[in-house]
C-alpha positions as CSV (number, residue, x, y, z in Angstrom):
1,X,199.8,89.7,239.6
2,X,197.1,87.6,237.8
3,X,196.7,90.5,235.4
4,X,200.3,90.5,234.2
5,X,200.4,86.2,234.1
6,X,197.7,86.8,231.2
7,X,198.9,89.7,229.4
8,X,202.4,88.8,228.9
9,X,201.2,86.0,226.7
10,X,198.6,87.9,225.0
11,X,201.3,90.3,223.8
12,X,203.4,87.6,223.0
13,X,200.1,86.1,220.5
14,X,199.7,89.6,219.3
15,X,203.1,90.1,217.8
16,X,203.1,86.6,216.6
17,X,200.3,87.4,214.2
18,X,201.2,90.9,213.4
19,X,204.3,89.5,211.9
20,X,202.6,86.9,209.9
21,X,201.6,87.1,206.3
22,X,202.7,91.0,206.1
23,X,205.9,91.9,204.0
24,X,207.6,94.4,206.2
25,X,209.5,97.6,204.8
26,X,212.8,96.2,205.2
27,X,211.8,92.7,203.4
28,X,209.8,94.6,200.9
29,X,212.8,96.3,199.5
30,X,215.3,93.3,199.6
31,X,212.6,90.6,198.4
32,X,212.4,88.8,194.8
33,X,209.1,88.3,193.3
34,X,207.3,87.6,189.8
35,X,203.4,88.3,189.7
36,X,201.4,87.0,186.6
37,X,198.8,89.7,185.5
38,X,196.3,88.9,182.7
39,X,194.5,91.6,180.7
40,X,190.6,92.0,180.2
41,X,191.3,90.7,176.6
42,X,193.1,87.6,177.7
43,X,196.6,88.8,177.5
44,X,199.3,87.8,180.1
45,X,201.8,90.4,181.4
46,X,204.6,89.3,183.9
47,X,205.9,92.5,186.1
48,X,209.3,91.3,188.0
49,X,209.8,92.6,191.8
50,X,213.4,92.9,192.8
51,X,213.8,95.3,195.7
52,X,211.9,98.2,195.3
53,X,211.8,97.6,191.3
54,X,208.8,96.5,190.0
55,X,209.4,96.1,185.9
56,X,206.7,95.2,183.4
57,X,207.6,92.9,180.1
58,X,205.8,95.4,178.5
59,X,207.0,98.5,179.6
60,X,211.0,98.4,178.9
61,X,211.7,101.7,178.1
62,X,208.4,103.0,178.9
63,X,206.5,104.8,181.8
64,X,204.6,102.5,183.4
65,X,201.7,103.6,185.6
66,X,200.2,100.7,187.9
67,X,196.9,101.9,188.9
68,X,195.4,99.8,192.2
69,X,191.5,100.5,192.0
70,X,188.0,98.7,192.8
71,X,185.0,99.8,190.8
72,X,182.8,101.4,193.8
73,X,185.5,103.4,194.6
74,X,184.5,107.4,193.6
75,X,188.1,108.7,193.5
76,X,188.7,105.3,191.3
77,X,185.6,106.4,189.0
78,X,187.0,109.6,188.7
79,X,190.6,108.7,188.1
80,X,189.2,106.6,184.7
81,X,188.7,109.2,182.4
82,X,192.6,110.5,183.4
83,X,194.5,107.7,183.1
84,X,192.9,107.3,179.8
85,X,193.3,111.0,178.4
86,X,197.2,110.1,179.6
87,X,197.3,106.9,177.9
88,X,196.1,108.7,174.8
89,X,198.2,111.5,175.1
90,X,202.3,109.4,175.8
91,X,200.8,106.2,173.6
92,X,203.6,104.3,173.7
93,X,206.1,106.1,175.9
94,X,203.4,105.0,178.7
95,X,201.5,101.8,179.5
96,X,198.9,102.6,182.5
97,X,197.5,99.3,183.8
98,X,194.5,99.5,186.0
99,X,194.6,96.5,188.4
100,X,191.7,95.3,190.3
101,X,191.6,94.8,194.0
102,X,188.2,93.3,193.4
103,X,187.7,89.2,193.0
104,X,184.3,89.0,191.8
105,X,184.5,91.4,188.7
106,X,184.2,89.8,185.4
107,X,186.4,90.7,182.2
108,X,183.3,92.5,181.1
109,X,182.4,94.5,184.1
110,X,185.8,95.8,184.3
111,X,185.8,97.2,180.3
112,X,182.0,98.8,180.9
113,X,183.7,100.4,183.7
114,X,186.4,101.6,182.0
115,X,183.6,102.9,179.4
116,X,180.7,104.2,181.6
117,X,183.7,106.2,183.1
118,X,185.4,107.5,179.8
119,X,188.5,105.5,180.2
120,X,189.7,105.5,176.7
121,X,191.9,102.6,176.2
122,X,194.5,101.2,178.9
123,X,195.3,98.4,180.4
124,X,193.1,96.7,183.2
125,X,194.1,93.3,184.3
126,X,191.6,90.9,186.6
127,X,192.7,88.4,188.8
128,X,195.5,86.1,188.6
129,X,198.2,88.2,191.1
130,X,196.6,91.2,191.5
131,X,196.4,91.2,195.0
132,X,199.5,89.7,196.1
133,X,201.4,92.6,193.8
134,X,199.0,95.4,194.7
135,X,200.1,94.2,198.5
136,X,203.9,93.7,197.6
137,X,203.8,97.6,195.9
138,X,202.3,99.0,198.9
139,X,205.0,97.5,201.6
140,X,207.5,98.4,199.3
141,X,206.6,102.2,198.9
142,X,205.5,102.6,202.5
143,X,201.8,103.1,203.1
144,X,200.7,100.1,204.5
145,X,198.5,97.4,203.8
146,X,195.3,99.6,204.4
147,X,196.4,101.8,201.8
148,X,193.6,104.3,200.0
149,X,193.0,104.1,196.8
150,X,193.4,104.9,194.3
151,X,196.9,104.1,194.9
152,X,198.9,105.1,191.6
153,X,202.8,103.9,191.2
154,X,204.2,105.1,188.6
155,X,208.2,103.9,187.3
156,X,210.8,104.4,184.6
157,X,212.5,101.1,183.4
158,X,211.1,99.4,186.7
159,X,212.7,102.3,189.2
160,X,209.9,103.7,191.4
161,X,209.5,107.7,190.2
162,X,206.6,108.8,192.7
163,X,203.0,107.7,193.7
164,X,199.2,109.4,194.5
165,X,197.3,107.8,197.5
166,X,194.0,108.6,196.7
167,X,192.1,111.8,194.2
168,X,194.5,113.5,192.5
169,X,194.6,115.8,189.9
170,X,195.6,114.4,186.5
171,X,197.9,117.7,185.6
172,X,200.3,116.4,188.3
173,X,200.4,113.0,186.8
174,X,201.2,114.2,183.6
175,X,203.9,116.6,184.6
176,X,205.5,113.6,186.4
177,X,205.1,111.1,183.5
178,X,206.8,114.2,181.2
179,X,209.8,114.5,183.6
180,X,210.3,111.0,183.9
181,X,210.3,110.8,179.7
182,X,212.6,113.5,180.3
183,X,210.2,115.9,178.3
């Protein structure tokens, strides 16, 4: 009996805080948002959440790739040199914006990473909302808040097309930005 007297409110303390501070599926896809990104160059990029559209000022008519990374990552390393061979390749049918999950990266780290890696050129934004929209994309697409990464979204015009959790093999990112240009 004096068992069940203390779990019953420990449950009840549990699922208060589970529900705290985490968007849920449901609210992800029905939620309004506007997250202010800024480049490693100083430029400011506003990407607009409504329901499971998330749509760049840059990218109207455009592929955009949102690319959630840290630098120690090895998959992230790896994934450099193929969002910037993509980049090169769609130039302005695509906009791939690296965002950093990482708070204590400055502007410069982040462009010698891009470099030592063979990056090319893309976007990579640092701090303002990175976070909050890296969390917000994750609930809305489904994996979680302990998602892998890298964890690449790409859309069309702001509707979700597909994403990779993790390594994965820049052929299948190309033919998926190519069938969403409708190439």
């Amino acid at each position: 009996m004096r068992f069940s007297t203390l779990l019953i409110p420990l449950l009840a303390l549990t699922l208060f805080f589970q529900g705290c501070g985490e968007e849920t599926a449901e609210e992800a896809m029905v939620s309004t948002a506007e997250f202010t990104l800024m480049d490693t160059q100083g430029k400011n990029y506003t990407v607009e959440k409504r329901g499971t559209n998330f749509t760049l000022d840059a990218g109207e008519d455009k592929v955009v790739l949102f690319d959630i990374f840290a630098t120690w990552c090895p998959p992230c390393q790896v994934s450099v040199k193929h969002l910037g061979n993509l980049q090169k390749k769609y130039g302005e049918d695509l906009v791939v914006m690296g965002i950093t999950i990482e708070d204590d990266k400055s502007n410069a780290e982040l462009d010698a990473f891009r470099e030592k890696f063979g990056g090319g050129e893309y976007l990579m934004t640092n701090k303002g909302d990175n976070k909050a929209m890296a969390r917000s994309i994750a609930s809305t697409i489904g994996v979680g808040q302990q998602f892998p990464i890298p964890l690449m979204v790409l859309y069309k015009n702001g509707e979700y097309v597909t994403h990779y959790a993790g390594a994965t093999h820049e052929e299948i990112i190309d033919h998926d930005i190519a069938q969403a240009l409708g190439e």
